[in-house]
N, C-alpha and C positions, 0 to 999 in steps of 0.2 A: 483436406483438413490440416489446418495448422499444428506442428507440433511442438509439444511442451515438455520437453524433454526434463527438465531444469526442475519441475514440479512433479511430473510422471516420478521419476527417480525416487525422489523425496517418499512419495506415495511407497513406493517399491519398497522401499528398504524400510519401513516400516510398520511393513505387512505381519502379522499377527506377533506383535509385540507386546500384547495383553493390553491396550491401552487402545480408548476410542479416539482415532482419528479425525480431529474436525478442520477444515477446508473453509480457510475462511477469504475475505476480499470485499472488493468494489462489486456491488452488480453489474450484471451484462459484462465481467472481466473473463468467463470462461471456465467458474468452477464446476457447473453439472459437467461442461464437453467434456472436462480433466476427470470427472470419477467416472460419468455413467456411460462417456464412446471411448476415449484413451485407455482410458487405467481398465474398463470390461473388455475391449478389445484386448488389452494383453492378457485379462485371464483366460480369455477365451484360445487367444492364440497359445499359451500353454496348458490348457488340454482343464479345463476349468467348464462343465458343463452350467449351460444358462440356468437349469433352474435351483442352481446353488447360489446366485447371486438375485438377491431379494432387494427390488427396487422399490422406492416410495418420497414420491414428488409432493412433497405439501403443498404447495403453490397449484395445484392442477386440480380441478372438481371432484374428478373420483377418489382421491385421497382426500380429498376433504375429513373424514370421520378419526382417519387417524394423527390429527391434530392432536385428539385426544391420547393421550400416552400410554395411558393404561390398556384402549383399545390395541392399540399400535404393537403395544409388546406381546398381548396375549394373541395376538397374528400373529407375529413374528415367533413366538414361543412354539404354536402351533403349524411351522412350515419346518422347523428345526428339530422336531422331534427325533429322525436319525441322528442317533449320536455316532455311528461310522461312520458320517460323511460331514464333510467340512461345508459351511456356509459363509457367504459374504451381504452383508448389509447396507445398501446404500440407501441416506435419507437428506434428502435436497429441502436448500430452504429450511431447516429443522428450526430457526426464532420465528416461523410460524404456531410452533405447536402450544396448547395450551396447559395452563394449571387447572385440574381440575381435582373435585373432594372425592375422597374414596369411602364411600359410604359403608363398605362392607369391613370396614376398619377404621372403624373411629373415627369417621370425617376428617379423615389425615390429608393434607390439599399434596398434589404429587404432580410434579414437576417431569418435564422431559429427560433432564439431568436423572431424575431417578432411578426412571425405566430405562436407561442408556446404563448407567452402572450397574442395573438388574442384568440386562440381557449380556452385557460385556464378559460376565460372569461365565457365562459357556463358556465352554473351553472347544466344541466345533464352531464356534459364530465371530467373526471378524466384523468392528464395525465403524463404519465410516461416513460422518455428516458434513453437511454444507451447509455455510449460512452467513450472512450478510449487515449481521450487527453486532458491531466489536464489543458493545456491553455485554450479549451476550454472550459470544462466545469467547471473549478472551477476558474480562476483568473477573466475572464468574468463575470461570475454569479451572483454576486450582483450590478455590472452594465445594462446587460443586461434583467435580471429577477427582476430587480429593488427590491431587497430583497425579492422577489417571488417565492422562488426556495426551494425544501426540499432535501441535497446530501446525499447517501448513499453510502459509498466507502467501495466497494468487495474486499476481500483480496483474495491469497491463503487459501488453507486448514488451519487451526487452527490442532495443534496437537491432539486437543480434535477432530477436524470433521475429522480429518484424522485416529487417534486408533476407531473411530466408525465405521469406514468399516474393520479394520485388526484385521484376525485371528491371534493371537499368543500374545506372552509375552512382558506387555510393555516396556521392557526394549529393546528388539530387533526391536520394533515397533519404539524407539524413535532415535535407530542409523540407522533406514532406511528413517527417517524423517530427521535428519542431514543433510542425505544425499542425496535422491532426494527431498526433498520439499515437497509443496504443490498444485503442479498445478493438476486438479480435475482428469484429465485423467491417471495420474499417478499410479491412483487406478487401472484400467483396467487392466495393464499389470502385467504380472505373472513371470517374467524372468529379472532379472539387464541387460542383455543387450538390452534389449526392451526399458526400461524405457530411459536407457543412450542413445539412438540413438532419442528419441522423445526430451527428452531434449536440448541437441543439437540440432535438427532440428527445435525445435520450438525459437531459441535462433537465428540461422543464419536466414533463412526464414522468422520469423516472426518479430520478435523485430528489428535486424540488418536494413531489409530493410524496415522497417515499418520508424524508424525516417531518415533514409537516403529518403525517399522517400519524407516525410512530409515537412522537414528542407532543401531540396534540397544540401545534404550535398559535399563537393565537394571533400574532402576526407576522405573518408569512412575508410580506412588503419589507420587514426590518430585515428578514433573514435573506432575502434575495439580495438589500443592500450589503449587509455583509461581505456575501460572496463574493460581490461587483467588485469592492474596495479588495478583498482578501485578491482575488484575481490581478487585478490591475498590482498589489502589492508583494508578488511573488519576489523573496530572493533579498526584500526590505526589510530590514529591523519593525517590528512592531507591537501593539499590546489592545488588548480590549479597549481601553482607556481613549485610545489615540483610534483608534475603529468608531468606538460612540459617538466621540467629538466629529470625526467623520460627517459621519451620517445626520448628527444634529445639527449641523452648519447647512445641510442640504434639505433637512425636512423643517427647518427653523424652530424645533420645539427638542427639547433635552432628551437625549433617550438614553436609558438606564444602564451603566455598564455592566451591573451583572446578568441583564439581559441578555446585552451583546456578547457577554460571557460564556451565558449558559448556548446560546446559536451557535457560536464559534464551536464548542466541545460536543455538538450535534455534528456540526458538519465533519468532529472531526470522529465520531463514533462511526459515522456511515461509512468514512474508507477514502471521503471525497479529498478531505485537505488531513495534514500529516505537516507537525508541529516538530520544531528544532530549536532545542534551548543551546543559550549561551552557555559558554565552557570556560572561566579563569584558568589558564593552563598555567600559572605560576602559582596563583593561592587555591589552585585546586578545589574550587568549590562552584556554584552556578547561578548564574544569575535569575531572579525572579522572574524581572521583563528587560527589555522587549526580547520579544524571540521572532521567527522567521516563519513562515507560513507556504509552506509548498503544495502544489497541485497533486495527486496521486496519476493524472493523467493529462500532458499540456493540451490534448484536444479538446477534451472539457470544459480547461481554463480558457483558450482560446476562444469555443463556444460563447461562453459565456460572457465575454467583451467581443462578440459576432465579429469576429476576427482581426477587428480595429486596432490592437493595439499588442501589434507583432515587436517582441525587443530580446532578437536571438543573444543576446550577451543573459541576461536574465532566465531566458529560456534552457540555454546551456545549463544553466547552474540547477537548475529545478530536474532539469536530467541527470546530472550527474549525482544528485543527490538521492534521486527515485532509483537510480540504479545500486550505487551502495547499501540503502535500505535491502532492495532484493536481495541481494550479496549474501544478507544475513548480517551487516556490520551494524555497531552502534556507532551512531555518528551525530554531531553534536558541532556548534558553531564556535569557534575557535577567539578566546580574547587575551592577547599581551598586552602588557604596560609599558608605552614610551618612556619611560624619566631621562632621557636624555634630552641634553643641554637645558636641563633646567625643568625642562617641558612636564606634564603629565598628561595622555595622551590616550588613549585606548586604540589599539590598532586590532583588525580583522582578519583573521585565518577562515577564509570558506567552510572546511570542516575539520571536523580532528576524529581521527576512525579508528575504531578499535576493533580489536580480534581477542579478546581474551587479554593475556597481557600486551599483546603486540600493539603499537600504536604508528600514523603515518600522519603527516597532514598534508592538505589539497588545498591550492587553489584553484578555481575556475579562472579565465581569462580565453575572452573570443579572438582576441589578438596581442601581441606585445610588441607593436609597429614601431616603438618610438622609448627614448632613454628614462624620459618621466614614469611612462607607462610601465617597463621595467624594472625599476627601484621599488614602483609601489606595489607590486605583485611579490618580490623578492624578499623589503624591508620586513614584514611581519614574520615571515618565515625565520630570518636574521635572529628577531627580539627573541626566540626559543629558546637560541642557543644552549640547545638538547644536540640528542644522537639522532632522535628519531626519524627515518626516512623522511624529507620533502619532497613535496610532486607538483609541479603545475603542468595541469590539463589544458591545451590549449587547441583552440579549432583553425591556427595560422601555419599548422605545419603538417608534414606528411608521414613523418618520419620521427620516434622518440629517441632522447638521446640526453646524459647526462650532463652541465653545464661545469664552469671551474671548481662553481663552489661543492661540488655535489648536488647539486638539485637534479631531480630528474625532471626534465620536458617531456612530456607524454601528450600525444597526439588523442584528441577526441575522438577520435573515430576508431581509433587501436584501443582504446577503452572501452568504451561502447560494445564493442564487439567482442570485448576479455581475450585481445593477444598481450596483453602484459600481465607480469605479477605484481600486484600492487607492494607486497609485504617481500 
C-alpha cells in the first residue's frame, strides 16, 4: 500500500479538534484508502479498538438508508451512547446523502450538514467525511459548518509518492509520470497498455458521467468538446469566449458562451481542471480573462487526447503548478509591463506564490540551450525589480545553483521531490 504520509499527517494533527473533518479531491484519488485503511490502521496501531471507529460508505448498497441524515445520526447516536469511551466516525462519499423533511418537527427539510454539526457536538465522537464535489463540500463549508469544519484536499500521487513505489532511474521515473499521472492505481499496472486503457476508462465512465450525471447536463458532446480544447490547451492563456468560438468553428453552428461557462466551472467543481488567474504584480490587482487551465492529473489530460499530443515543456509546467497547489501555496499567473523603449508590452511570470506574506516567483522552462532562450526566461523576472526570491525550475540540469544575478536555477526533479526550500 502506497503511503500518504503528506495527508495521513494533516489527518493526525487534527484529530479531535472539535471541528468535522472533511476530505475532499478528485475521485479514484485515494480519499476512502487515506481515512478507512491509513488513518484506521494507525488507530488501530495505537491501541484504538475497531468497534470505536464507526464506518459508513454511502456509495455501497447496505448503507444505502443512511443517505438519509436523520436515520444516519440517530445510528450513530445510538452506537455512542458510552460516554467513557471515545468514538471515531467515518463517512465516505457523504455528497451522496440526502435532504430530507422532518416531519416530527415541522416539516423542517434537514440537510447532512445538520446532522454533522448535531453529532460533532459530542464531546466522545470525532468526525470525519469524504466527498467528491467541491460545491459541496468546500463553497458550503463555512456556511454550513459555520466555520466548524477542518478540509483536507487529496491530490494525485506527488512525484515524490509516486518514485516511492518505482523501481528504476529517476529520470525514466519522471517521463513516465509526464505521462500517466498520479492516480494511485497507476502503480499497480505493469504494462503501458494497461495503464492507457484504465486512464481512459476511468476518464469516460467515471468523471464524464460523473458531472453529466450531477449537473443534469444536457449536452454532454459540448462538454466532451470542452475538455478536448481545455486538454490540448494546458499551460495557454485562455477564456470561455475563445473555448466557444473553439468549438463553434468545428460544430459549424454558434454555441453559447455561457454554456461553455457554466461546463468549464463543472469541470472545475469535480477536481478535474483547476483554474489560474492572472496577477498585475505592479498595479496589484487581476485580471478578468484569459486565465490558464491546468489538469489536476496529466494522466487524464493525456487520456483524453489518447496520448497524441505529448508536449513535456507544457507538461512540466502543469506539474509544477499541481505540485504548489499541494504545497498549500496560493499561486497565481504572474503579469509585468514592458514600457521600455517606448514599447507597452505585457510579459509572463509562470507563477507568483505566496505563503502568507511571503512571496517567490517561478518560472518553468524544459531547457535554456541557447542565449535567446535565456533572456526570455530571465527578462520578466528583471521587469519586477522587487526583492522577492527568483526561481527558474528547469528539467536541463542536475544540480541547482544560484546565477550572477541572484536567481536561483532549480533542478525539476530536486523540486519534485522537495530537496529545496522554495521561500
Amino acid at each position: 500500500m502506497l503511503r500518504r504520509d503528506f495527508y495521513l499527517n494533516q489527518i493526525i494533527n487534527s484529530m479531535w479538534d472539535g471541528q468535522v473533518k472533511v476530505i475532499t479531491g478528485l475521485r479514484r484519488v485515494g480519499k476512502s484508502v487515506l481515512l478507512f485503511e491509513l488513518f484506521k490502521n494507525y488507530l488501530i496501531d495505537n491501541h484504538i479498538n475497531k468497534n470505536q471507529i464507526i464506518t459508513l460508505s454511502l456509495d455501497q448498497r447496505k448503507y444505502y438508508k443512511f443517505r438519509n441524515p436523520i436515520t444516519l445520526c440517530e445510528y450513530v447516536e445510538d452506537l455512542i451512547k458510552d460516554s467513557t469511551q471515545k468514538y471515531y466516525l467515518f463517512i465516505d462519499e457523504v455528497q451522496l446523502s440526502k435532504t430530507v423533511i422532518d416531519s416530527e418537527n415541522d416539516d423542517i427539510p434537514v440537510t447532512i450538514y445538520d446532522m454533522l454539526n448535531e453529532l460533532k457536538s459530542y464531546k466522545n465522537l470525532d468526525v470525519y467525511v469524504t466527498g467528491s464535489n467541491s460545491k459541496l463540500l468546500s463553497s458550503d463549508i463555512m456556511t454550513e459548518f459555520r466555520g466548524r469544519s477542518t478540509q483536507i484536499h487529496v491530490y494525485p500521487l506527488s512525484f515524490e509518492e509516486y518514485f516511492s513505489s518505482y523501481n528504476g532511474d529517476v529520470r525514466d521515473c519522471l517521463d513516465e509520470y509526464l505521462l500517466y499521472g498520479g492516480m494511485p492505481r497507476i502503480t499497480s499496472f505493469k504494462d503501458d497498455i494497461s495503464k492507457k486503457r484504465y486512464l481512459s476508462s476511468l476518464y469516460d465512465e467515471v468523471y464524464i458521467k460523473d458531472i453529466i450525471e450531477r449537473h443534469n447536463i444536457e449536452k454532454p458532446d459540448i462538454l466532451e468538446q470542452i475538455l478536448d480544447y481545455l486538454s490540448s490547451q494546458i499551460s495557454s492563456l485562455t477564456n470561455p469566449t475563445n473555448v466557444a468560438n473553439a468549438i463553434s468553428d468545428v460544430r459549424k453552428q454558434k454555441v453559447d458562451n455561457n454554456l461553455v461557462s457554466s461546463y468549464i466551472n463543472y469541470s472545475i467543481d469535480a477536481f478535474l481542471v483547476s483554474v489560474a488567474r492572472r496577477y498585475d504584480i505592479k498595479g496589484k490587482s487581476y485580471y478578468k480573462y484569459p486565465n490558464k487551465y491546468y489538469f489536476t492529473d496529466l494522466g487524464l489530460r493525456n487520456a483524453r487526447l489518447n496520448f497524441r499530443q505529448y508536449d513535456p515543456g507544457h507538461l512540466m509546467e502543469n506539474a509544477i503548478y499541481n505540485e504548489l497547489i499541494r504545497r498549500g501555496y496560493s499561486v497565481d499567473i504572474g503579469v509585468v509591463i514592458d514600457r521600455r523603449k517606448g514599447n507597452y508590452a505585457l510579459k509572463e511570470i509562470d507563477f507568483v506564490v505566496n505563503e502568507g506574506d511571503r512571496r517567490i516567483y517561478i518560472q518553468s522552462a524544459l531547457r535554456m540551450d541557447d542565449t535567446t532562450k535565456i533572456e526570455s526566461e530571465l527578462d520578466s523576472l528583471r521587469l519586477t525589480n522587487d526583492f522577492f526570491k527568483k526561481i527558474i525550475i528547469r528539467n536541463d540540469i542536475n544540480h541547482s545553483y544560484y546565477d550572477e544575478n541572484g536567481f536561483y536555477h532549480c533542478s525539476l526533479i530536486d523540486f519534485l521531490l522537495n530537496k529545496i526550500d522554495l521561500f
